[in-house]
CHARMM-style PDB file with segment names, atoms N, HN, CA, C and O in Angstrom:
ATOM      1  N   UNK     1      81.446  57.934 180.309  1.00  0.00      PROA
ATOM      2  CA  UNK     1      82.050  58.208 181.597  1.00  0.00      PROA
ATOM      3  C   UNK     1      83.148  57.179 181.839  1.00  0.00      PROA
ATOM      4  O   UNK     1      82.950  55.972 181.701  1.00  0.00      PROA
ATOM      5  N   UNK     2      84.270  57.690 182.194  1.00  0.00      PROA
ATOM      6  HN  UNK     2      84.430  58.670 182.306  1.00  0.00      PROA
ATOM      7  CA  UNK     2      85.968  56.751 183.039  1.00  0.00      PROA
ATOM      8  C   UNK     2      85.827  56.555 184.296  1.00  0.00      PROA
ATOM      9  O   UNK     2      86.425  57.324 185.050  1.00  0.00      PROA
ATOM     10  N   UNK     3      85.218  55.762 184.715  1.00  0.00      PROA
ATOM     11  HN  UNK     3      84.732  55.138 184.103  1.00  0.00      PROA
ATOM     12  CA  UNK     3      85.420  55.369 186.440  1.00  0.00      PROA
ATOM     13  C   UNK     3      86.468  55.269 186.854  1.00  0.00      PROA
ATOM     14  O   UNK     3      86.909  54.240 186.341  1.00  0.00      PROA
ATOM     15  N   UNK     4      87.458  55.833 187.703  1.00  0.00      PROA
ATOM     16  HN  UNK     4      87.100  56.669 188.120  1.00  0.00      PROA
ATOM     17  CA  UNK     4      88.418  55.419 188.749  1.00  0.00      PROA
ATOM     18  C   UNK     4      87.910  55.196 189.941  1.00  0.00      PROA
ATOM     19  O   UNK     4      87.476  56.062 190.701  1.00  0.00      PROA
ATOM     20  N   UNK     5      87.962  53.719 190.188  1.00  0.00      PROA
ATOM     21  HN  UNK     5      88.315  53.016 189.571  1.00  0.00      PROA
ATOM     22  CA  UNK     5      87.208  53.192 192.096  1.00  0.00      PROA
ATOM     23  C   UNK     5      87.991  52.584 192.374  1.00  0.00      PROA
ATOM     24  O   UNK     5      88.529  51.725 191.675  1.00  0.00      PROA
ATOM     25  N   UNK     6      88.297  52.942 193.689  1.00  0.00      PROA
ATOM     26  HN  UNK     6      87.860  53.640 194.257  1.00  0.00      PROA
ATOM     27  CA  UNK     6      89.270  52.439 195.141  1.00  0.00      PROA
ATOM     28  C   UNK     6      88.236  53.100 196.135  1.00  0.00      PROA
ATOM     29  O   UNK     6      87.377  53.981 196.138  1.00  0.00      PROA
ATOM     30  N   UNK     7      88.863  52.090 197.052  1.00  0.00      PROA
ATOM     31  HN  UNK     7      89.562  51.374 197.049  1.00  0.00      PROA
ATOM     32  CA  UNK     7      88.686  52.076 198.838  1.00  0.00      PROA
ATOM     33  C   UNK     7      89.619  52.621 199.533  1.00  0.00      PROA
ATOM     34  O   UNK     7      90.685  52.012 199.449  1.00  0.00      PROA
ATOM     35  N   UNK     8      89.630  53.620 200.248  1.00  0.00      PROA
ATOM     36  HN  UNK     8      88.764  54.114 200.317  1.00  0.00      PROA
ATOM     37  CA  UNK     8      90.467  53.849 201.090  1.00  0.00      PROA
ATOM     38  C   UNK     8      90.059  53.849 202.554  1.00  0.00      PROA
ATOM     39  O   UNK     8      88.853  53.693 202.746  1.00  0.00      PROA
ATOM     40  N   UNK     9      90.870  54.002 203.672  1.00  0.00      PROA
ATOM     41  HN  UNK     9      91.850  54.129 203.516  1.00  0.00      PROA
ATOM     42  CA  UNK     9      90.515  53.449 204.786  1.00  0.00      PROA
ATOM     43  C   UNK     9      90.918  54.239 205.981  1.00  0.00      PROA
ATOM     44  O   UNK     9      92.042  54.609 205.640  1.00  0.00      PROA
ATOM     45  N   UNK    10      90.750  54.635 206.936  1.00  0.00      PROA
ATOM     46  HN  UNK    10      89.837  54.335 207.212  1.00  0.00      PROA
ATOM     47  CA  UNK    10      90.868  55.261 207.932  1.00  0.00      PROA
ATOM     48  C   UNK    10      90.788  54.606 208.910  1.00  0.00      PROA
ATOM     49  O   UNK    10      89.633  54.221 209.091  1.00  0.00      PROA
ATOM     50  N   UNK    11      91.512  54.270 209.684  1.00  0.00      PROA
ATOM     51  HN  UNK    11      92.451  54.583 209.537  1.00  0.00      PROA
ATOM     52  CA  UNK    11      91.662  53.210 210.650  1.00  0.00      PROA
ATOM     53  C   UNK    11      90.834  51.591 210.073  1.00  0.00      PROA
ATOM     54  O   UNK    11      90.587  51.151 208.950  1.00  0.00      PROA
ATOM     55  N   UNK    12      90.615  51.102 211.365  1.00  0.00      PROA
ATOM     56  HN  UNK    12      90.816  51.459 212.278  1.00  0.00      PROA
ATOM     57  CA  UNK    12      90.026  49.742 210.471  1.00  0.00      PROA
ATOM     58  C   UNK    12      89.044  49.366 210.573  1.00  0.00      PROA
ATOM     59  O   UNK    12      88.929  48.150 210.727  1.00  0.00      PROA
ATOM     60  N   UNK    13      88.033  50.073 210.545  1.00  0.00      PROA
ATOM     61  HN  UNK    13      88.126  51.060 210.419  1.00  0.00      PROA
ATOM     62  CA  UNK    13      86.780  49.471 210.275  1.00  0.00      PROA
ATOM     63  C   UNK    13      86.093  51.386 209.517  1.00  0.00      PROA
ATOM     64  O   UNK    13      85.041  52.002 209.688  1.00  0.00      PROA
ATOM     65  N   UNK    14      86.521  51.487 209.246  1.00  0.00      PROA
ATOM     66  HN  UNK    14      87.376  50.987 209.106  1.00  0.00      PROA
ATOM     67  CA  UNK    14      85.990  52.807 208.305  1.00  0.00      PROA
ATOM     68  C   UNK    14      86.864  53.366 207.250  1.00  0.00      PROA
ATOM     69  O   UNK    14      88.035  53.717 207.390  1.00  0.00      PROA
ATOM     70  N   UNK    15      86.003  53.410 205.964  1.00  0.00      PROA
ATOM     71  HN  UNK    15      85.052  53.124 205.850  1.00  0.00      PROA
ATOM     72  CA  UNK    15      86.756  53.519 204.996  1.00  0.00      PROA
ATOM     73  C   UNK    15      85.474  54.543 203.950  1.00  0.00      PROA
ATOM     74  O   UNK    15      84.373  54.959 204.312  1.00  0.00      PROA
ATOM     75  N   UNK    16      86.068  54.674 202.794  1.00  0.00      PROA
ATOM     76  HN  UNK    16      86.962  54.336 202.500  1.00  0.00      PROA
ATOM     77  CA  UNK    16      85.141  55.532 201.740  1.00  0.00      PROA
ATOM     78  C   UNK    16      85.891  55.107 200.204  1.00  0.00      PROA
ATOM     79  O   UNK    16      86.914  55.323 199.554  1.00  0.00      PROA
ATOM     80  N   UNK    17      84.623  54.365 200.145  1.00  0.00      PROA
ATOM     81  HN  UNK    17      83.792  54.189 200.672  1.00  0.00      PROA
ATOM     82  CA  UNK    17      84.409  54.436 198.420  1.00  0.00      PROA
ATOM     83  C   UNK    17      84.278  55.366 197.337  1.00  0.00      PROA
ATOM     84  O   UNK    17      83.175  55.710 196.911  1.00  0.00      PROA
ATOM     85  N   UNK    18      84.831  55.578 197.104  1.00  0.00      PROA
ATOM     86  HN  UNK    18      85.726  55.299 197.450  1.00  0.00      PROA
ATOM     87  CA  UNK    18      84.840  56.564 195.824  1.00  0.00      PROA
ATOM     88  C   UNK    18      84.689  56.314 194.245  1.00  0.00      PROA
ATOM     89  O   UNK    18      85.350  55.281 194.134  1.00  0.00      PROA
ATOM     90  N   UNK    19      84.294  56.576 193.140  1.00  0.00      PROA
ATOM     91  HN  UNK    19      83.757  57.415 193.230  1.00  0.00      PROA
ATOM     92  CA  UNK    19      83.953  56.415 192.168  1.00  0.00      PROA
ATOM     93  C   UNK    19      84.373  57.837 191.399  1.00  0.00      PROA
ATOM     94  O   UNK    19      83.639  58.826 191.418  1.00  0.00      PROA
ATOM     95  N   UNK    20      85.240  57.806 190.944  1.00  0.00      PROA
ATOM     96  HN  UNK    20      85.836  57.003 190.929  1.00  0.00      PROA
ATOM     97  CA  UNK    20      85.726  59.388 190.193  1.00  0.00      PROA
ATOM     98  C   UNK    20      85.491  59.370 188.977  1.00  0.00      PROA
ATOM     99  O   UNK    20      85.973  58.492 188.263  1.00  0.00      PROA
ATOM    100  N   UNK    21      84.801  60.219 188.560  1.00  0.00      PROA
ATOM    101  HN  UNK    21      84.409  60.933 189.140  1.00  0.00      PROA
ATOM    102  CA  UNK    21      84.832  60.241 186.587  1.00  0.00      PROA
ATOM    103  C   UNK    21      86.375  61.261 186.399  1.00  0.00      PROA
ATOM    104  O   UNK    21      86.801  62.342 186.805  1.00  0.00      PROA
ATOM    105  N   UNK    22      86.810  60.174 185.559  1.00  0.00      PROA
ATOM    106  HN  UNK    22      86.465  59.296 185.230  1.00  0.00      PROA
ATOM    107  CA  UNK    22      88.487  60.757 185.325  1.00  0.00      PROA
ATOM    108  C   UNK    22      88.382  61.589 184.369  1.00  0.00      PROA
ATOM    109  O   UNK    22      89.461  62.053 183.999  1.00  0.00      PROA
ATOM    110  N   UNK    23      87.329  62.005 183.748  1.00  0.00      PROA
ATOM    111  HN  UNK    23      86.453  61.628 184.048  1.00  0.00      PROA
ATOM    112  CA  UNK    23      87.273  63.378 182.653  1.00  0.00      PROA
ATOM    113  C   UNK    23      87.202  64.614 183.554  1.00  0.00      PROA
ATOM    114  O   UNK    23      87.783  65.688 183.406  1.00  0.00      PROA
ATOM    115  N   UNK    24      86.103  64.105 184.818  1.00  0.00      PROA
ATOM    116  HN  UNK    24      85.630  63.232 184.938  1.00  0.00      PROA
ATOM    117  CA  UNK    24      85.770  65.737 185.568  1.00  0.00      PROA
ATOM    118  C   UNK    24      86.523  65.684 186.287  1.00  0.00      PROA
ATOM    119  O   UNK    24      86.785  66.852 186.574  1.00  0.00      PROA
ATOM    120  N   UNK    25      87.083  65.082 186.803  1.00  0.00      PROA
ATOM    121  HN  UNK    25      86.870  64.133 186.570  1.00  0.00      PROA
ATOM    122  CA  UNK    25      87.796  64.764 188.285  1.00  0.00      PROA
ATOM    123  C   UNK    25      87.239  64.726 189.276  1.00  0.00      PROA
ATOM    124  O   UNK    25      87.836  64.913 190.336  1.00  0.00      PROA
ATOM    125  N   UNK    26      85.754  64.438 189.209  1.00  0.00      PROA
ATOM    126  HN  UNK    26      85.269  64.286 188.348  1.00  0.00      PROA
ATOM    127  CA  UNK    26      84.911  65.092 190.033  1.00  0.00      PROA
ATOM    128  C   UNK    26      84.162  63.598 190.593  1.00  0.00      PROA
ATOM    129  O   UNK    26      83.786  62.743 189.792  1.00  0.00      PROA
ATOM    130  N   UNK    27      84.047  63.479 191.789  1.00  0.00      PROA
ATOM    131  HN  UNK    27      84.353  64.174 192.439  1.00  0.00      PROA
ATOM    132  CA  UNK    27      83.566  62.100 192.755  1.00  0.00      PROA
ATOM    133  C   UNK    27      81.820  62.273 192.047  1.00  0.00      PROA
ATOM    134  O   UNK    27      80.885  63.072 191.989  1.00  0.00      PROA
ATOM    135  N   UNK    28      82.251  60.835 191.590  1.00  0.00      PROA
ATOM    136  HN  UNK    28      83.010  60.185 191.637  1.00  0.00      PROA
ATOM    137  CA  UNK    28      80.341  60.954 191.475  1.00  0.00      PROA
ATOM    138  C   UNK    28      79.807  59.739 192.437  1.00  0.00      PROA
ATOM    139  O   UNK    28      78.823  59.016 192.277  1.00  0.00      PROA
ATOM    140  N   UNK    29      80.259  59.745 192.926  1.00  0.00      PROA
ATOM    141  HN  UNK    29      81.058  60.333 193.056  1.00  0.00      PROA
ATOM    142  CA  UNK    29      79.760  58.198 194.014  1.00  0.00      PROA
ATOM    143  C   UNK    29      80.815  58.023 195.065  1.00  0.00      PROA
ATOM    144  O   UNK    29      81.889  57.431 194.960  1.00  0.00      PROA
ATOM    145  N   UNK    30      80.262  58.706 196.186  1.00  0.00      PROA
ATOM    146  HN  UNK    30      79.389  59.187 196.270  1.00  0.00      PROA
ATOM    147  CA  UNK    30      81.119  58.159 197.531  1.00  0.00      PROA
ATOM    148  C   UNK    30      80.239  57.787 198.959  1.00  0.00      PROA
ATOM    149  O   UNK    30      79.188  58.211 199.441  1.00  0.00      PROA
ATOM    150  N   UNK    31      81.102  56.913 199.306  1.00  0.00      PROA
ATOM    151  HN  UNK    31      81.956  56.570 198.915  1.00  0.00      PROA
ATOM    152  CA  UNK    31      79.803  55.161 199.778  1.00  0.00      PROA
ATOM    153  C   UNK    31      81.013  55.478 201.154  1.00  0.00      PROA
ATOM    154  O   UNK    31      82.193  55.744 200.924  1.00  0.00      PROA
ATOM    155  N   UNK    32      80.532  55.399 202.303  1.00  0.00      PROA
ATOM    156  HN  UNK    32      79.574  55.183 202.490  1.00  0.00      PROA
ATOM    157  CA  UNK    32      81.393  55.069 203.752  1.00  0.00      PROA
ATOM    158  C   UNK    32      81.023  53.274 203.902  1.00  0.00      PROA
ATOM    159  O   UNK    32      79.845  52.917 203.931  1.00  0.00      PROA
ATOM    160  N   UNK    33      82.172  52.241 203.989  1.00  0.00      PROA
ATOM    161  HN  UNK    33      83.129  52.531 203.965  1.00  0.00      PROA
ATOM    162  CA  UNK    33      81.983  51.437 204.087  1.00  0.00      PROA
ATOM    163  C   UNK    33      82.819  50.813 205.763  1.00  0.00      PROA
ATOM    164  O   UNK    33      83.571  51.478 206.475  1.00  0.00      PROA
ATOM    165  N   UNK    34      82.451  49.667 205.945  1.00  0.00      PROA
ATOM    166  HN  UNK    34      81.840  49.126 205.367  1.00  0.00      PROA
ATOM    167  CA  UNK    34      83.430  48.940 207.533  1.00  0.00      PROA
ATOM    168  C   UNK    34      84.279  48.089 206.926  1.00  0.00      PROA
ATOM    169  O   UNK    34      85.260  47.742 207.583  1.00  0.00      PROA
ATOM    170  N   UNK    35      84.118  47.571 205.593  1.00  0.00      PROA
ATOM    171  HN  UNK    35      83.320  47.853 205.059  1.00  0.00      PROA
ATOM    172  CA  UNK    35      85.006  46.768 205.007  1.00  0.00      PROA
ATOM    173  C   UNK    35      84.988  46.650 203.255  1.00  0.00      PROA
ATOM    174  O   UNK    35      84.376  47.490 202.595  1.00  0.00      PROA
ATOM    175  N   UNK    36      85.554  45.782 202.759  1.00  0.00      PROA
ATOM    176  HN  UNK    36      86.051  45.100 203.295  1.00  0.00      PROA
ATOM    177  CA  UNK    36      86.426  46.190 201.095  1.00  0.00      PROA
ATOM    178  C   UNK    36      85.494  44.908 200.910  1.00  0.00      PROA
ATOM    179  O   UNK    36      85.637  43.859 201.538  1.00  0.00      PROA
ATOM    180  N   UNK    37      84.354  45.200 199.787  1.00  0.00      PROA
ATOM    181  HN  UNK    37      84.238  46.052 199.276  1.00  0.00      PROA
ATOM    182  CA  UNK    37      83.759  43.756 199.682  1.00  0.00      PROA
ATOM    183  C   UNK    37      83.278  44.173 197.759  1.00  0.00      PROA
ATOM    184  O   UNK    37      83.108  45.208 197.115  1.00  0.00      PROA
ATOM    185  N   UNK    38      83.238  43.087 197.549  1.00  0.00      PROA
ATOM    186  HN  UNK    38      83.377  42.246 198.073  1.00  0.00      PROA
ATOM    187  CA  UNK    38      83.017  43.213 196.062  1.00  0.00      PROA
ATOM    188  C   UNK    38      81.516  43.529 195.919  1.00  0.00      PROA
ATOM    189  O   UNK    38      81.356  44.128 194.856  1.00  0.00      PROA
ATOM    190  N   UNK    39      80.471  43.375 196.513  1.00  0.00      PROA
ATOM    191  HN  UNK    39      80.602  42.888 197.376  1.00  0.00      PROA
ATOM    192  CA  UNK    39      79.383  43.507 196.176  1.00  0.00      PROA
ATOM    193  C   UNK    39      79.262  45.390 196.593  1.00  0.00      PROA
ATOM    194  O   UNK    39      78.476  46.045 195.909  1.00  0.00      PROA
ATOM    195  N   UNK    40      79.947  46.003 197.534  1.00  0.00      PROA
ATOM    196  HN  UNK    40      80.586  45.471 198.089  1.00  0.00      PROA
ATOM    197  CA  UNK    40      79.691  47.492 197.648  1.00  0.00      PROA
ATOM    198  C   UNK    40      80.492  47.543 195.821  1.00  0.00      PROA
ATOM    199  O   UNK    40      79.880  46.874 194.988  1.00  0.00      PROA
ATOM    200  N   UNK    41      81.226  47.983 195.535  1.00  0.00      PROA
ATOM    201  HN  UNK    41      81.723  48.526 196.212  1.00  0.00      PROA
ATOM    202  CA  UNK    41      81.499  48.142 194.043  1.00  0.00      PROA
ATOM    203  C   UNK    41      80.569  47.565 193.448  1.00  0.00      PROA
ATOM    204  O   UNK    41      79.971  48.611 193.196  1.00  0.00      PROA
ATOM    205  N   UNK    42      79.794  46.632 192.912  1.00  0.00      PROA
ATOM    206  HN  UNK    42      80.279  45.782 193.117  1.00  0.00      PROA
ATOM    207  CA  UNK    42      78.947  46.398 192.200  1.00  0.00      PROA
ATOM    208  C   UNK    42      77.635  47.329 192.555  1.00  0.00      PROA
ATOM    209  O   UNK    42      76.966  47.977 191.750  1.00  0.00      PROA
ATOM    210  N   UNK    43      77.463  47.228 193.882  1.00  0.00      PROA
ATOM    211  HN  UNK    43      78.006  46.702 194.536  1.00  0.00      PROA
ATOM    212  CA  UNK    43      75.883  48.749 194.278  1.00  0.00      PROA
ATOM    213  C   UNK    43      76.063  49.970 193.916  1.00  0.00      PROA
ATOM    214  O   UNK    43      75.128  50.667 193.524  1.00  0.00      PROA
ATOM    215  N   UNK    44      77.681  50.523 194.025  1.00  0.00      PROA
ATOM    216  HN  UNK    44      78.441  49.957 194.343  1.00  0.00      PROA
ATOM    217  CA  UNK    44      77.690  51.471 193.720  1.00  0.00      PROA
ATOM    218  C   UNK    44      78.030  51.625 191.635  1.00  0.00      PROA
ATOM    219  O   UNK    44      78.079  52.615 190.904  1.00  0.00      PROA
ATOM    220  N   UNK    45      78.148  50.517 191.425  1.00  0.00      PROA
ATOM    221  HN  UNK    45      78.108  49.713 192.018  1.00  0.00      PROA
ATOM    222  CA  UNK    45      78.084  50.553 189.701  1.00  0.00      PROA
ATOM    223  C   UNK    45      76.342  50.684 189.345  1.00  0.00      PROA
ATOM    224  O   UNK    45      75.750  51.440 188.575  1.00  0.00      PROA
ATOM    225  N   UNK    46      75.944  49.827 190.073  1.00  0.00      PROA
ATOM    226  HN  UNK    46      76.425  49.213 190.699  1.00  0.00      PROA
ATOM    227  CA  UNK    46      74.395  49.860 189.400  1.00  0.00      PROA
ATOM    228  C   UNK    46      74.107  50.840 190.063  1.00  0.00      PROA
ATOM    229  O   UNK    46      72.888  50.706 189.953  1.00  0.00      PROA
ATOM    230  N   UNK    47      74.240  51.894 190.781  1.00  0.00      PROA
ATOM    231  HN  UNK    47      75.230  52.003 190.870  1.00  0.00      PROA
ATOM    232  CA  UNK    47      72.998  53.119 191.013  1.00  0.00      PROA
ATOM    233  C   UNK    47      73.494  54.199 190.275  1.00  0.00      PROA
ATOM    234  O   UNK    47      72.734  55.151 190.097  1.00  0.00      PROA
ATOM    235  N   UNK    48      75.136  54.248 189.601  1.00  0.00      PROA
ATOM    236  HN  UNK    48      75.754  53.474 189.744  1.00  0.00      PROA
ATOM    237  CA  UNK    48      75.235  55.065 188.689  1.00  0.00      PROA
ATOM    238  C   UNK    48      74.799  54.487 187.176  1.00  0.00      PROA
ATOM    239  O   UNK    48      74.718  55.330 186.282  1.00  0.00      PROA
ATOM    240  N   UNK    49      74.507  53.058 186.842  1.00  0.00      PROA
ATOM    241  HN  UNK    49      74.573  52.373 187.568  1.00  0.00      PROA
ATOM    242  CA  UNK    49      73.897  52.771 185.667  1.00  0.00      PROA
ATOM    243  C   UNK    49      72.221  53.254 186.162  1.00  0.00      PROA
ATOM    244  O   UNK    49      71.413  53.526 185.274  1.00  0.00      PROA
ATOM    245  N   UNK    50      71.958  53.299 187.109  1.00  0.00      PROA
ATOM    246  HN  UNK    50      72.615  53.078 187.830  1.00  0.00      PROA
ATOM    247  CA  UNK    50      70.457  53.403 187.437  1.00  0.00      PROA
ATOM    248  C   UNK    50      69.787  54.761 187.334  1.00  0.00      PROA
ATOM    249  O   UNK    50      68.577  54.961 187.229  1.00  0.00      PROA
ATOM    250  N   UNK    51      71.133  56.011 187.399  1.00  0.00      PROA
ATOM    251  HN  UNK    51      72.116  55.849 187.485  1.00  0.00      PROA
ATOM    252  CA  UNK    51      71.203  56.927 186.618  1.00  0.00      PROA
ATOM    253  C   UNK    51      71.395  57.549 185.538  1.00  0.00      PROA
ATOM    254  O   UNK    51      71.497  58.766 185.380  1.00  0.00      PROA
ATOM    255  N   UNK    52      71.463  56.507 184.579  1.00  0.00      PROA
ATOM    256  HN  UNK    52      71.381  55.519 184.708  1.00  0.00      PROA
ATOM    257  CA  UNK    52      71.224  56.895 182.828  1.00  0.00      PROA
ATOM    258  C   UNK    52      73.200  57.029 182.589  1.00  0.00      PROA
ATOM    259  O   UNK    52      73.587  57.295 181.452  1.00  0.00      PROA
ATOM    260  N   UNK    53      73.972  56.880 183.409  1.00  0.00      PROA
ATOM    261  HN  UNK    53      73.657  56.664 184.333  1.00  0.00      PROA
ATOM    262  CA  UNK    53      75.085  56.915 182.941  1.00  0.00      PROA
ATOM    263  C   UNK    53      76.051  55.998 182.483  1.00  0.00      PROA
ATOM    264  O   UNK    53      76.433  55.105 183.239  1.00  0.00      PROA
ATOM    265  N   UNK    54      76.441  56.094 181.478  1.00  0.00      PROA
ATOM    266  HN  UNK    54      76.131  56.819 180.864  1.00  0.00      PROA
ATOM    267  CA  UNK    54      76.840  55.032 180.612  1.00  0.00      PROA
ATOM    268  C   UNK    54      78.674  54.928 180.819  1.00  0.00      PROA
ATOM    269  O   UNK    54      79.436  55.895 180.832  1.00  0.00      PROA
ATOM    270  N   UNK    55      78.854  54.246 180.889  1.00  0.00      PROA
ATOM    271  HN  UNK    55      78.235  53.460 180.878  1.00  0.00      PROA
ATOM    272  CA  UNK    55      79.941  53.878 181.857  1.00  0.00      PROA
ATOM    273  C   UNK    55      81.164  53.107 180.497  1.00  0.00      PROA
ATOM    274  O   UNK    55      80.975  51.982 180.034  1.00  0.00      PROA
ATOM    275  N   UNK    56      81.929  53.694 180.227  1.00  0.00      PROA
ATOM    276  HN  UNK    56      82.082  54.607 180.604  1.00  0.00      PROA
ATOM    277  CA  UNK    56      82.344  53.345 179.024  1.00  0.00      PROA
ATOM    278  C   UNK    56      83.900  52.650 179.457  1.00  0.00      PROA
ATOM    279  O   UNK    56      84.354  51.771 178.723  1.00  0.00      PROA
ATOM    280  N   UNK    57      84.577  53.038 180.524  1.00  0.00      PROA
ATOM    281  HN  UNK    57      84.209  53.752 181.120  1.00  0.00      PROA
ATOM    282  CA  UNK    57      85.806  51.999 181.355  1.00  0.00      PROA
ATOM    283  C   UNK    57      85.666  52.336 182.348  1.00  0.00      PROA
ATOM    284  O   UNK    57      84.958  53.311 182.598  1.00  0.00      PROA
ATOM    285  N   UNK    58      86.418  51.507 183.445  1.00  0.00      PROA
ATOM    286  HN  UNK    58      86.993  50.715 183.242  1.00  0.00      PROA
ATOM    287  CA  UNK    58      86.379  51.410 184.647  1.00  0.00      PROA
ATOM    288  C   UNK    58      87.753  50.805 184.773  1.00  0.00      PROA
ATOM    289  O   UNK    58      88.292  49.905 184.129  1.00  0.00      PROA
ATOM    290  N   UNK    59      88.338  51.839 186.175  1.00  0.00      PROA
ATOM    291  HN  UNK    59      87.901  52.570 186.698  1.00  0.00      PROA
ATOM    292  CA  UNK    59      89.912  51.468 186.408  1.00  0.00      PROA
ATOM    293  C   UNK    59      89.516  51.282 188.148  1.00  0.00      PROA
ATOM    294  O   UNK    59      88.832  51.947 188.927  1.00  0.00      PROA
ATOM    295  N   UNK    60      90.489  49.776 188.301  1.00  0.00      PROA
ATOM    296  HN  UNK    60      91.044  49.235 187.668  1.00  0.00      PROA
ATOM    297  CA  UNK    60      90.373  49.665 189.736  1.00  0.00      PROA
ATOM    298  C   UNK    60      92.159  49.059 190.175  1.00  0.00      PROA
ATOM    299  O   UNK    60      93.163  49.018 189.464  1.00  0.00      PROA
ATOM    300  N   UNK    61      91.959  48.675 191.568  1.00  0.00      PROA
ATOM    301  HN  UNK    61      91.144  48.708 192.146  1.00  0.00      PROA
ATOM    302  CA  UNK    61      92.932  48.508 192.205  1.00  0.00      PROA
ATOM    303  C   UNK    61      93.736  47.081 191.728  1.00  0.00      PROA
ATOM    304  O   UNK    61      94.949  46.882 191.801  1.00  0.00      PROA
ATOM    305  N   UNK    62      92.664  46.127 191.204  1.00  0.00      PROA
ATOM    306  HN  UNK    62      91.679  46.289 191.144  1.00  0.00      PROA
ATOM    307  CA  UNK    62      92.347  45.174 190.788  1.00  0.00      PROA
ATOM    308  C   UNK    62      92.017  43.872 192.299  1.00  0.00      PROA
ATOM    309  O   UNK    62      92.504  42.777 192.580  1.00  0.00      PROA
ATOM    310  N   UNK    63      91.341  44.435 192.703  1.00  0.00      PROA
ATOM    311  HN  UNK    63      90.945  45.324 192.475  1.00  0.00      PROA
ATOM    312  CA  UNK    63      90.488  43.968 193.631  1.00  0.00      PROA
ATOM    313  C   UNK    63      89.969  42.204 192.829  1.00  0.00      PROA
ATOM    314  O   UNK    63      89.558  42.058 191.678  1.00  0.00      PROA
ATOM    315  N   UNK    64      90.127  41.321 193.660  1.00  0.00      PROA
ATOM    316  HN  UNK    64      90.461  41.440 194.595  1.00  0.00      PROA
ATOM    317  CA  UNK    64      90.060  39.949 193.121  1.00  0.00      PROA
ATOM    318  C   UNK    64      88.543  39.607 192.908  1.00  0.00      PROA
ATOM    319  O   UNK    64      87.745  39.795 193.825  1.00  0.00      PROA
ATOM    320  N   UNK    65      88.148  39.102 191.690  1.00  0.00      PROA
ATOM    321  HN  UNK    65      88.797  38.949 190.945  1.00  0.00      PROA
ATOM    322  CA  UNK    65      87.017  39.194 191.634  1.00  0.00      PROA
ATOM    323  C   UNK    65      85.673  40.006 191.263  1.00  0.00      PROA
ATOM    324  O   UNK    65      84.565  39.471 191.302  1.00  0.00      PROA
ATOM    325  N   UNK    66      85.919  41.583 190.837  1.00  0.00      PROA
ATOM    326  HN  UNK    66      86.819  42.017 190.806  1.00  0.00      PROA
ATOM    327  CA  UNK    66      85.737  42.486 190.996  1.00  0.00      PROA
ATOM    328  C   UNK    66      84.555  42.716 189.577  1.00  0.00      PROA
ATOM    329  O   UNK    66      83.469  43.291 189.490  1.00  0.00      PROA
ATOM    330  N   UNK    67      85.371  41.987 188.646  1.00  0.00      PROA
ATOM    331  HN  UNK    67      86.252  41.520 188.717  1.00  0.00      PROA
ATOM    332  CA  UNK    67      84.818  42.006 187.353  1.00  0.00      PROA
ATOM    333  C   UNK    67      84.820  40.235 186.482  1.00  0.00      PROA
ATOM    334  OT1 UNK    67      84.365  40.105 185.345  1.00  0.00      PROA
TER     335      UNK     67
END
């Protein structure tokens, strides 16, 4: 699986995480968050490893810290 994850935001304190597998195009992980924090990307990495899916790259915004 190709992760593409970004945050996007809707006014300022509500936003949605997304996690796209760039083969399906298809959202496999979307998280409503109040703010951009490195540990929501890491919860939402481990509950798709926590689902047997093997995660072979991951493309981000380059969010500081992230990896």
């Amino acid at each position: 699986m190709n992760i593409v994850m970004d945050t996007t935001f809707f006014g300022r304190y509500f936003g949605v995480l997304v996690l796209i597998d760039s083969n399906s195009t298809n959202v496999v992980s979307p998280h409503f968050v109040r703010t951009e924090k490195v540990i929501y990307y890491q919860l939402a990495l481990n509950r798709l490893r926590a689902k047997s899916y093997i995660i072979q790259l991951i493309t981000c915004d380059g969010k500081r810290g992230l990896m």
